[in-house]
BATORTOR-594444 format. One record per residue (C-alpha): x, y, z negated; chain. Coordinates in nm, 4 decimals. Each point is the difference from the previous one (the first is absolute). Example, Ala and Ser with C-alpha at 12.3 -4.5 7.8 and 13.67 -1.06 7.14 Angstrom:
BEGIN
         x         y         z  mol
    1.2300   -0.4500   -0.7800    A
    0.1370    0.3440    0.0660    A
END
This chain:
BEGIN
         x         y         z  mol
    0.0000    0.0000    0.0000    A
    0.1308    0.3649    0.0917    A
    0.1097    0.1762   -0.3079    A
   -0.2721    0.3406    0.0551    A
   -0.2655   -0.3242    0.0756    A
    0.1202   -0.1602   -0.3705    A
   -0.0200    0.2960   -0.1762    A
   -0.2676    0.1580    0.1000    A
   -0.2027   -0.3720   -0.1115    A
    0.1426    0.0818   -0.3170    A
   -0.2089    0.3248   -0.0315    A
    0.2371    0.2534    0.0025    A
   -0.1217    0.2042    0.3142    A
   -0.1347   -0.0891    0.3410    A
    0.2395   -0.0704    0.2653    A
    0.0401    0.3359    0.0756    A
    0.0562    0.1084   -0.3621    A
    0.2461   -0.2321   -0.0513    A
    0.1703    0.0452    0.3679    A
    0.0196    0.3882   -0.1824    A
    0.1971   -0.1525   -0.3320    A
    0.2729   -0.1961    0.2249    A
    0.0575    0.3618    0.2109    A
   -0.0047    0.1690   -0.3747    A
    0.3060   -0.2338   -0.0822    A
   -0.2480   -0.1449   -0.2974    A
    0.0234   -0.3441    0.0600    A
    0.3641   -0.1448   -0.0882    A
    0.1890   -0.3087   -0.0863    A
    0.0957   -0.0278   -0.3221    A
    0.3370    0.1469    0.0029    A
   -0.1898    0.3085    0.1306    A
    0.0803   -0.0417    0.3594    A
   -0.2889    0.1626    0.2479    A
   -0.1758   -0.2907    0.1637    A
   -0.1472    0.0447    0.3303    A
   -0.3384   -0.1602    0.1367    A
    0.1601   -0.3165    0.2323    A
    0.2634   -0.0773   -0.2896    A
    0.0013   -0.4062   -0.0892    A
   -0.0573    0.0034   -0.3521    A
   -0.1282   -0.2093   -0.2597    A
   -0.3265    0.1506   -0.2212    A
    0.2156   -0.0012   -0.3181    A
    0.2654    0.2031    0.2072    A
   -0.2195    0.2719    0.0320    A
   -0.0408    0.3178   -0.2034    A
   -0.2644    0.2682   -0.0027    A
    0.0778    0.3441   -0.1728    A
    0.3375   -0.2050   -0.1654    A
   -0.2759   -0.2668   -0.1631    A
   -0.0413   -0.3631    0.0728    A
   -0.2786   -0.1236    0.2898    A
   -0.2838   -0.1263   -0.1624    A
   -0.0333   -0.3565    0.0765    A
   -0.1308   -0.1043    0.3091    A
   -0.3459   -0.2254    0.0728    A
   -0.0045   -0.3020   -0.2370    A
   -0.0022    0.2508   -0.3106    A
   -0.1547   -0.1112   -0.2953    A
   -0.0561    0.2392   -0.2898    A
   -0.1060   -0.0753   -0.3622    A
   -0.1273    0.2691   -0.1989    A
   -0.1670    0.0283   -0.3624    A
   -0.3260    0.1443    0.0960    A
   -0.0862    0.2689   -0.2630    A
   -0.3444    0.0301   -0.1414    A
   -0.2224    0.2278    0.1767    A
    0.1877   -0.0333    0.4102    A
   -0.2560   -0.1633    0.2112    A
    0.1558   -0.2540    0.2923    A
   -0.0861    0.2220    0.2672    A
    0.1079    0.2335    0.2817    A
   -0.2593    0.2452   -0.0435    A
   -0.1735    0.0379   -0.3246    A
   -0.0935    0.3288   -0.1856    A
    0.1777   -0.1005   -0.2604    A
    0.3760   -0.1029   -0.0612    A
    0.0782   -0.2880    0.2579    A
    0.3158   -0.2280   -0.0701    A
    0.1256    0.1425    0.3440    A
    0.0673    0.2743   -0.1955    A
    0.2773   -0.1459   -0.1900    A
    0.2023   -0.0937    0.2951    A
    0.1791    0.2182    0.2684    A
   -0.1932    0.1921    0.2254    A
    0.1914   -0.1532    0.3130    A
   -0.1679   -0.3821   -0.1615    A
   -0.3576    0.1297    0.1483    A
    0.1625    0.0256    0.3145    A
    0.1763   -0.3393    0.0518    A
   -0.0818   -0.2376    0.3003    A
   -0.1146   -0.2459   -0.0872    A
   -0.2051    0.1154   -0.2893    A
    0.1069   -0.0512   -0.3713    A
   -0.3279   -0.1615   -0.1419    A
   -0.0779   -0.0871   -0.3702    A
   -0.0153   -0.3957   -0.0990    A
   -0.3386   -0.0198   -0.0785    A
   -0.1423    0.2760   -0.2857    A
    0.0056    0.1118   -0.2914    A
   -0.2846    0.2637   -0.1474    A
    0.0324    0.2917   -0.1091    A
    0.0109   -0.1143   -0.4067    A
    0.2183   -0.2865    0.1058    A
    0.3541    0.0684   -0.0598    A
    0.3718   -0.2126    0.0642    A
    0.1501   -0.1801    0.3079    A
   -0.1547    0.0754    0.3282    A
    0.1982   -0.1100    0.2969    A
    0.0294    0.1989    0.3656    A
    0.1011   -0.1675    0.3336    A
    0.0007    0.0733    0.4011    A
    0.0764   -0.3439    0.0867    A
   -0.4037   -0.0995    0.0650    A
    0.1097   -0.4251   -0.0506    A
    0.1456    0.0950   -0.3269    A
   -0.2565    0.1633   -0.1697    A
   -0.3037   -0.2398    0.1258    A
    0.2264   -0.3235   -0.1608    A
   -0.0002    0.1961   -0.2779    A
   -0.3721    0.0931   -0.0623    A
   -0.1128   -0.3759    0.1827    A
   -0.1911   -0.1676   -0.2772    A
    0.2137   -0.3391    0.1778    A
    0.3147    0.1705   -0.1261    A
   -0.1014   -0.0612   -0.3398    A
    0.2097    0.2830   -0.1204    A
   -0.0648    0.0603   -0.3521    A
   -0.0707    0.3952   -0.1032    A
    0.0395    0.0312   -0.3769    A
   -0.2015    0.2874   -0.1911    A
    0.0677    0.1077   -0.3379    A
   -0.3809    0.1044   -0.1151    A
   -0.0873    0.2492   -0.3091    A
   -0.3696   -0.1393   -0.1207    A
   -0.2905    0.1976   -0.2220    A
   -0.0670   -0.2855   -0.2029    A
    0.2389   -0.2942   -0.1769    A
   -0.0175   -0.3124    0.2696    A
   -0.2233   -0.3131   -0.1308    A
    0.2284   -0.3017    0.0215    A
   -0.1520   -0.2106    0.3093    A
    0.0765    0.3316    0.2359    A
    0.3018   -0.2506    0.1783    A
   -0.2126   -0.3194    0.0231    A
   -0.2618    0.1811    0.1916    A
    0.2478    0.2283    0.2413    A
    0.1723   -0.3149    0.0453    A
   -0.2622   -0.2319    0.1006    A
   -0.0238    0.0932    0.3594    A
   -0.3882    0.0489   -0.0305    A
   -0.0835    0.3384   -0.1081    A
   -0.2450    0.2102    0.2004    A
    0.0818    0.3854   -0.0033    A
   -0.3310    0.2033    0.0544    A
   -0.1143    0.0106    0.3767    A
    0.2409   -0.2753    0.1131    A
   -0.1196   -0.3194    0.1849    A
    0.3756   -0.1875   -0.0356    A
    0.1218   -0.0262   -0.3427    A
    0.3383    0.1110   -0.1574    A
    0.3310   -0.2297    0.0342    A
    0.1303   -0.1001   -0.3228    A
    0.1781    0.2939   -0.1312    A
    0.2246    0.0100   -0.3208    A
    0.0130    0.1995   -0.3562    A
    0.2890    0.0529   -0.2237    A
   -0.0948    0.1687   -0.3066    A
    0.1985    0.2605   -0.1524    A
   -0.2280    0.1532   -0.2667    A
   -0.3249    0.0187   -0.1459    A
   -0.1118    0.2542    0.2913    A
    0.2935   -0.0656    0.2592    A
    0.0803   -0.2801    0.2577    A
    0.1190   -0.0704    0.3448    A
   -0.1764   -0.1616    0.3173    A
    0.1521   -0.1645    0.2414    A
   -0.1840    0.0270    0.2932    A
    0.0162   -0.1753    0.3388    A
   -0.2845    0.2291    0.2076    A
   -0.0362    0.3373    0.0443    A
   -0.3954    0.0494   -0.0576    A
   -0.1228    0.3486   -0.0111    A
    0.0799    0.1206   -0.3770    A
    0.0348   -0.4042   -0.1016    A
    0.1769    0.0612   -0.3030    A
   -0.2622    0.2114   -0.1833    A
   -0.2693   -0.1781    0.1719    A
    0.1058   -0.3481   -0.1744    A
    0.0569    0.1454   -0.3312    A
   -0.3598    0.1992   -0.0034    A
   -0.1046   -0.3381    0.1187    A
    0.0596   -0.1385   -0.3547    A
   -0.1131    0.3229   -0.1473    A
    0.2928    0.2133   -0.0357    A
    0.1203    0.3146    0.1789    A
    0.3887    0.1057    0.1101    A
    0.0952    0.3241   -0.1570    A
    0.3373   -0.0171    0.1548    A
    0.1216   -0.1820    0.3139    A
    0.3618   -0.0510    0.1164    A
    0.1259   -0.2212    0.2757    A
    0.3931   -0.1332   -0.1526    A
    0.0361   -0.2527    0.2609    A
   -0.0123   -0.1514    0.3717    A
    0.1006   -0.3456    0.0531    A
    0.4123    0.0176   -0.1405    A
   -0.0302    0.3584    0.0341    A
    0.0060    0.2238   -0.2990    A
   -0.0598    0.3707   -0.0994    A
    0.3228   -0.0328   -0.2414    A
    0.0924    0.3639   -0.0614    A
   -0.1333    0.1955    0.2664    A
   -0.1907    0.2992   -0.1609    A
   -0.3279    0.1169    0.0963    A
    0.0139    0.1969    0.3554    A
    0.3055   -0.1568    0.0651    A
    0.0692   -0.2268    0.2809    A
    0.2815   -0.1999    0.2106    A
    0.0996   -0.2157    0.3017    A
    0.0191   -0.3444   -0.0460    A
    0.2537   -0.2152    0.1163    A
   -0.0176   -0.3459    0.1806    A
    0.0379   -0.2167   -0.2978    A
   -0.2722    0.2388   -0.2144    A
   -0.2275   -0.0701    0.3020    A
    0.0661   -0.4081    0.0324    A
   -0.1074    0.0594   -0.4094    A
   -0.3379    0.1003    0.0855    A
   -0.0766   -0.3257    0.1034    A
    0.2049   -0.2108   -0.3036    A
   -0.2080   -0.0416   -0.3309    A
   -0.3575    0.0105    0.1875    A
END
């Protein structure tokens, strides 16, 4: 691919913005030495304003969704678009979320442009688990696991019912579900289903994949082996 093609892709101008930055002397190598449009170089070769490329397709982004950013690219409110670049609205191929999470749903959400990717991901046949760390109103009963578990639950207005899901207690009022669907709201749905509501909801894991210390609003690239994770502990 031509470098002002590549570039361009990677939403930093059109082609004829970015045809402007190589006359400007703005993209380099990184010694500092002017690159020109027809050079043969390498993505990680190239520098824009003296900073790294940003990588090319096959990017895959984790990020720890704060509370109140909606998974959206237009929304009235804060959108977790927000949080990244400006030039990551502009990529081609699009950087899509990894399924959703709501607005009062907080912790790892993941972002991709490679369209395979992200559909193993979500596919219910992937069986990757997604584990949520879940604040309830009321102290849980006791038989909460043996009934998430059993693979026979019916959430409200659903003909199919739930896939055995499973609960680690950590406290009177605090557990984790490990999930292996993405239903609309599922985790609140199953715990109102036994009568109690989720005060606080935060996703910690995706398959091997953990939030570890990334701080709320924050986000990174993940590399090959973090990716081959998302599929190891499902």
């Amino acid at each position: 691919m031509k470098l002002v093609k590549l570039i361009a892709n990677l939403g930093y101008g059109s082609r004829k913005d970015v045809s402007l930055m190589f006359r400007e002397g703005r993209i380099t190598d990184p010694q500092g030495e002017v690159l020109y449009a027809d050079d043969k170089v390498t993505a990680d070769q190239i520098r824009v304003d003296g900073e790294p490329l940003d990588p090319p397709a096959g990017l895959v982004l984790m990020m720890n969704k704060p509370l109140g950013a909606t998974c959206s690219r237009k929304d009235q409110g804060r959108v977790v678009y927000d949080l990244l670049p400006p030039r990551y609205r502009m990529r081609d191929p699009a950087l899509s979320t990894v399924g959703r999470l709501d607005r009062e749903t907080s912790g790892l959400l993941l972002f991709t442009d490679d369209g395979a990717l992200l559909h193993r991901i979500i596919s219910p046949k992937a069986q990757v688990t997604k584990v949520y760390e879940a604040t309830l109103a009321q102290d849980l009963r006791g038989d909460e696991g043996e009934i998430f578990g059993s693979g026979t639950l019916m959430l409200e207005s659903e003909t199919e019912p739930l896939a055995p899901a499973g609960l680690t207690v950590l406290g009177p009022k605090l557990a984790q579900l490990a999930l292996t669907e993405g239903r609309y709201h599922q985790a609140r749905r199953m715990f109102a289903a036994v009568g109690n509501h989720v005060e606080a909801l935060t996703r910690v894991s995706v398959g091997g994949l953990t939030l570890g210390d990334l701080a709320p609003g924050d986000w990174r690239a993940l590399s090959p082996e973090e990716v081959s994770s998302l599929f190891r502990g499902s």
